[in-house]
N, C-alpha and C positions, 0 to 999 in steps of 0.2 A: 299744650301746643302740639300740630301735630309732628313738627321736626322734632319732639321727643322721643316719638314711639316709633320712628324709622331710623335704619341702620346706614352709615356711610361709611368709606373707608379711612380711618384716620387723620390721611394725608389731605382729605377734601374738607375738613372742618372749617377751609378758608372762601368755601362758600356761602357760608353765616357770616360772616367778616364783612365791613361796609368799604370794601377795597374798588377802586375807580377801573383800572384792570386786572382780571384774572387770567392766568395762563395754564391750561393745563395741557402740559403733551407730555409722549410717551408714545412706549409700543402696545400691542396689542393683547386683549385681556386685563387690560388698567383699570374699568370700568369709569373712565372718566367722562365720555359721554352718556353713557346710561345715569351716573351721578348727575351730572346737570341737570338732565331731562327730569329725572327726581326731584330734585331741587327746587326746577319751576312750574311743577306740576303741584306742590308740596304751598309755596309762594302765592301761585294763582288763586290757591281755593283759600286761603287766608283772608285776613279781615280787610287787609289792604290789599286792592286790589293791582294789578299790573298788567301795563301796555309793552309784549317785548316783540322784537324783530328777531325772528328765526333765522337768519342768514347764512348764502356760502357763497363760493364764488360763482360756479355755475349751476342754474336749477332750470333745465327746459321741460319740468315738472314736476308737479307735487310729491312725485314718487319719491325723486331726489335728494328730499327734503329730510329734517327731522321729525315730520308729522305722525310718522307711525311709531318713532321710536317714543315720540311724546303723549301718544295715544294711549301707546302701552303700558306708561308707565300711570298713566291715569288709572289706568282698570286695574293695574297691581296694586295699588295705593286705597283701591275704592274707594276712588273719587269722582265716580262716573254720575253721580246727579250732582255735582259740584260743576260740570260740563255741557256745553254742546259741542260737538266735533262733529264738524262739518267738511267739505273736501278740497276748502280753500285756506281754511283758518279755525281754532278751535275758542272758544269764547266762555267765560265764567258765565251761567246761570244767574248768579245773584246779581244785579245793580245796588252802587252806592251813592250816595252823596257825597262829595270832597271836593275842598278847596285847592283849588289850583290857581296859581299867580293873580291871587287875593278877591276870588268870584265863586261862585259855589255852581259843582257842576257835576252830570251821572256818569259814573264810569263802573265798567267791567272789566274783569280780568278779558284779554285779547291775547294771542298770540299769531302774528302773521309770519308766513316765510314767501320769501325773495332771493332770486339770484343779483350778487351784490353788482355783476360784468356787466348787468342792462342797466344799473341806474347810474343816474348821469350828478352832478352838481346839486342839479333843479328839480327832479325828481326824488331823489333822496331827502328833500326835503321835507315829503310828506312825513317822516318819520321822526322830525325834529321834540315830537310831545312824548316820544317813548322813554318807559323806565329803562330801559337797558335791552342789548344786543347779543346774542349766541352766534357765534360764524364758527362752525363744525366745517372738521378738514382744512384748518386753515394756513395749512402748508400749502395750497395750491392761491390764497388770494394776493393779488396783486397789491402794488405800492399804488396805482390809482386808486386802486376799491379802498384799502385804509387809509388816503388821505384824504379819501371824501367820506369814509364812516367815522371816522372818530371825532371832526369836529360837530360831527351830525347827531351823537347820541349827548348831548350834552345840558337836560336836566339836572339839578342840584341834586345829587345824589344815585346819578344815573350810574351804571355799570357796563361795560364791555367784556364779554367772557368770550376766549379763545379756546378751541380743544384741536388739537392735531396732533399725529404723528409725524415728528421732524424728516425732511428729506433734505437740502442742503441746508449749510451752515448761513448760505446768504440770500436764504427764503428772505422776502422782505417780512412775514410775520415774524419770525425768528430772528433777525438783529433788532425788530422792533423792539421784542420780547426782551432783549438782551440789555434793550435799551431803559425801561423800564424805572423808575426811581421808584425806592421802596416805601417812601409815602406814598408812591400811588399807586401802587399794585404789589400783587404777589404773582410769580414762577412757578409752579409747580411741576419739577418731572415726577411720574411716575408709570411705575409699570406691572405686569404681573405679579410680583411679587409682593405687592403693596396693597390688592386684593383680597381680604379676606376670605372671598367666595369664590377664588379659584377651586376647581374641582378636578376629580382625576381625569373626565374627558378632556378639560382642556390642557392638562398635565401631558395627557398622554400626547397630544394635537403637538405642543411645545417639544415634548423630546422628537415626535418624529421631526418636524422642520429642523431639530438640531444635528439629526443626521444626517437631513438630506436638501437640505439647503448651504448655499453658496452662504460663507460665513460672512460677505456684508448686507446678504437679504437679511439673515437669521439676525444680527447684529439690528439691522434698522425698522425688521417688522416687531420683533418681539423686545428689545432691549431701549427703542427710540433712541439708536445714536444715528446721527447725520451720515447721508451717503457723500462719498464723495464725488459721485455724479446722480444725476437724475436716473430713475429706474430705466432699465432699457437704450439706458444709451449706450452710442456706440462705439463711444471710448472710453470706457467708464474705469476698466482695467488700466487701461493705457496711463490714462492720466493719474490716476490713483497710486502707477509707478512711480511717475514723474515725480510726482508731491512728496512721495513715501521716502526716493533716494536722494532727494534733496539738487533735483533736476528743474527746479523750479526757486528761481531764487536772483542772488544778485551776480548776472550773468550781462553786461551793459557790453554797449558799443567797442572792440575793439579795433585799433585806429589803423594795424597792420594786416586788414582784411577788408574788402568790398563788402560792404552791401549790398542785398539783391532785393529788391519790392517785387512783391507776389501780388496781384490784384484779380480779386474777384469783384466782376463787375456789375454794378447797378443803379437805377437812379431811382425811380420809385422805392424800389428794395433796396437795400446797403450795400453800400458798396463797400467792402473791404478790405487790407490794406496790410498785409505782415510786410516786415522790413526782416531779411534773414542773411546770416551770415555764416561759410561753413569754414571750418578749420580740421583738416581729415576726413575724419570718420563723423566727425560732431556736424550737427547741424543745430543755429541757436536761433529765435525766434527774439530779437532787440528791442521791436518797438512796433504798435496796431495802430492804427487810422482804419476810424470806420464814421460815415456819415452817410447821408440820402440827398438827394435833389444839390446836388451839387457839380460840376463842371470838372472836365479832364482839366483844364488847367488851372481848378482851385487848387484838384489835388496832387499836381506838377508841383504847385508853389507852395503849397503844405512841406512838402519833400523836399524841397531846396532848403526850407528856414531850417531843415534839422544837419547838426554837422555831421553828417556821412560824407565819406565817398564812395559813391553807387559805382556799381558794375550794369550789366545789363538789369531793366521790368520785362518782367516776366506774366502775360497774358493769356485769359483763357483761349484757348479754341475758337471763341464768336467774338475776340479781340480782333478779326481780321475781317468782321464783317461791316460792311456800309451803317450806316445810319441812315433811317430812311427819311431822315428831315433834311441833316446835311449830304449825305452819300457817303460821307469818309467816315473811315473805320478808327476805332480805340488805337490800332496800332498807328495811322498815317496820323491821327492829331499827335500823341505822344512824339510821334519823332520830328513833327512840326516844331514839336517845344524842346529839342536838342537832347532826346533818352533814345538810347539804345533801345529797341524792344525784339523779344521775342515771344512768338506768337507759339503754343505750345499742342501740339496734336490733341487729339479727344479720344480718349480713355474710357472707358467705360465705368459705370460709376460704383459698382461694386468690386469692379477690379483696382480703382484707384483706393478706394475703402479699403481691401487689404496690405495694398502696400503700403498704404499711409500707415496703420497698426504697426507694421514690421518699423516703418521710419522713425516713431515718436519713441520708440526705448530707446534711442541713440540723439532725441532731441530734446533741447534744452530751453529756456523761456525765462525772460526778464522778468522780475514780481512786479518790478517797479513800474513798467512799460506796460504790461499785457492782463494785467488781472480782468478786464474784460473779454479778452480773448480765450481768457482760461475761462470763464463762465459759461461762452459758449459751447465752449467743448465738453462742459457738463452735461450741458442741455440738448445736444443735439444725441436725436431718439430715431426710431421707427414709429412706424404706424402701425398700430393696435388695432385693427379694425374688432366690434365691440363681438362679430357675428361668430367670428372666428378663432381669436383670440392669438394669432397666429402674426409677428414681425412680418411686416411688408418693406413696400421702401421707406428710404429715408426720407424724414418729415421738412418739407421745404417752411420754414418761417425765420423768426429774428437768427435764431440762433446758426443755420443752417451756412450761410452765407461765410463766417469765420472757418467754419471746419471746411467747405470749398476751396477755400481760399488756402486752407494747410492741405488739400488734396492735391491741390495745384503745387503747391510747394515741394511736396516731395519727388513730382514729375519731373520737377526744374532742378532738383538737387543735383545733377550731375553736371550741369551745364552751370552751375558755382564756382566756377576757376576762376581764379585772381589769377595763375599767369596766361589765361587765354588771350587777355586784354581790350579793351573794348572800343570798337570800331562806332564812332558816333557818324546820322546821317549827315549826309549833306544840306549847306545852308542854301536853303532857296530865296534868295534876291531878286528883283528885279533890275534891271541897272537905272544909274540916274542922270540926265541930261545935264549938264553945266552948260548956264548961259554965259 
């Protein structure tokens, strides 16, 4: 057979294994993706032929893909008349006859790839007769893309193979992974060192990033341990103090201190929603409300069900502009519904980025309350542009909207007195006639 006379690495023997999923991740020089690629390159040209789904999350071309790494590995194997490789899909030469769901029918080895972001429910269904699925990098695919791939690859005997290098610990492939029952899959970390074909170039490549590399890059490219934030974010430090000094924990409501709600506002986009308490020098983050398409006074009465007592809400900058539907502004409906507000100057937003950094070593975050709110503070990055390679601004999406909303908060930190006291609007009444 020809898996006799080719070599893998140890740890991958569990790709001959009839396991439902595989996971292999790790850092870099693992050769866990070039083993795959082997694998199925090795599989295809065998007696039994096979239909797989080359998959990632984003592929806006074939470039993208694993098609050249799976090409390559054909030519090293020579297995290139075992092949056509073509520039959409690469396909077995040979056709067979085989019984599939008790009819007799021709099938060829196929390998197609797809970005997993464009397929929908309905579309992925074209893929429901495939033997099994590769989604390479799949640290970056989402909880949509697997929960519409995995009940989609589901032949008797089908397979799901995962290869990534881990970047958080709440990638949704990685608590997938975590989740995993060992009758139906195997985990595999590995790394460099698990390689038998490391060589001194890449030896040498490894010591210099050990010199000169920031030890949680060096740590998550070459070692495959989990960052504590996304690459390039812009708190990444910050937060990774918080977690480290145990600044992130059970810090709840206390009852002899105001609350203050910081709101960064939105309707199509999230609007979100820290509830903050200071005590000195501490500043503690209690409790997040974040939703979309929702109404100032949903989330008034959001805020009243929780037992606080609020001090002044605290409003961006365009909290004092009109609405151009109604005319009135964030600030006039809020104090319509009996809140304090203040409306908070504009900053600029790199200026507010710094001081926010200097704020979070001295601030503190409920686990219980806020673990979404610490997510986004993972996630929120710069822009890479691809030309350049060069941090630009900061990347406006889900994520961005939370760490605003802690931008705004540290603006507001000083006007947090509980004995300043808080002056509520006036109740506007009309009067009423008694007959």
């Amino acid at each position: 057979m020809l898996q006799r006379e080719v070599e893998f690495p140890e740890k991958l023997g569990c790709l001959w294994e009839p396991h439902r999923y595989i996971v292999l991740r790790g850092g870099r020089g693992s050769t866990k993706s070039w083993s795959v690629a082997r694998w199925l390159a090795l599989r295809g040209a065998s007696q039994e032929p096979i239909r797989w789904l080359c998959g990632r999350e984003f592929q806006s071309s074939i470039r993208e893909s694993v098609h050249k790494l799976l090409s390559d590995q054909i030519q090293r194997l020579g297995l290139g008349s075992a092949y056509t490789i073509e520039k959409q899909g690469i396909y077995g030469r040979k056709t067979y006859r085989v019984i599939e769901d008790g009819r007799q029918i021709e099938k060829r080895t196929e390998f197609t790839f797809a970005g997993l972001s464009d397929q929908t429910a309905d579309s992925i269904k074209s893929f429901e007769g495939y033997d099994g699925c590769w989604v390479e990098e799949a640290q970056v695919l989402t909880k949509n893309s697997l929960d519409i791939l995995t009940p989609t690859i589901r032949r008797p005997g089908s397979q799901i193979v995962f290869t990534y290098n881990p970047e958080l610990d709440t990638d949704p492939v990685h608590a997938f992974a975590d989740s995993i029952d060992p009758k139906e899959g195997i985990v595999v970390d590995i790394n460099w060192r698990d390689n038998p074909w490391f060589n001194e170039v890449m030896e040498a490549e490894r010591q210099r990033a050990l010199r000169t590399m920031d030890e949680i890059d060096y740590q998550n490219i070459w070692e495959g341990k989990c960052r504590p934030a996304v690459s390039g974010a812009i708190y990444a430090k910050e937060i990774a103090a918080m977690q480290s000094e145990g600044r992130y924990g059970d810090f709840p409501y206390d009852p002899f201190h105001l609350a203050y709600p910081v709101f960064d506002l939105g309707w199509n986009d999230r609007m979100s929603i820290g509830i903050w308490q200071r005590n000195v020098s501490q500043r503690r983050l209690i409790d997040f409300i974040e939703d979309s398409h929702q109404t100032l006074e949903y989330y008034s009465r959001k805020l009243r069900e929780l037992p606080y007592s609020y001090g002044k809400i605290f409003l961006p900058h365009d909290g004092a502009h009109g609405d151009y539907k109604t005319g009135k502004s964030a600030k006039e409906i809020l104090e319509g519904l009996r809140w304090a507000v203040e409306v908070l100057p504009q900053m600029p937003v790199e200026d507010g980025i710094r001081a926010t950094r200097m704020g979070l070593v001295q601030t503190y975050a409920n686990k219980a309350k806020c673990a979404q709110w610490l997510e986004h503070m993972k996630r929120y990055r710069r822009s890479i542009p691809k030309n350049t390679g060069e941090a630009t601004s900061p990347v406006h999406d889900a994520h961005s909207h939370a760490a605003d909303m802690t931008r705004y908060a540290e603006a507001a930190g000083a006007q947090m007195d509980d004995d300043a006291g808080v002056k509520l609007p006036p109740i506007n009444y009309r009067p009423v006639r008694v007959v």
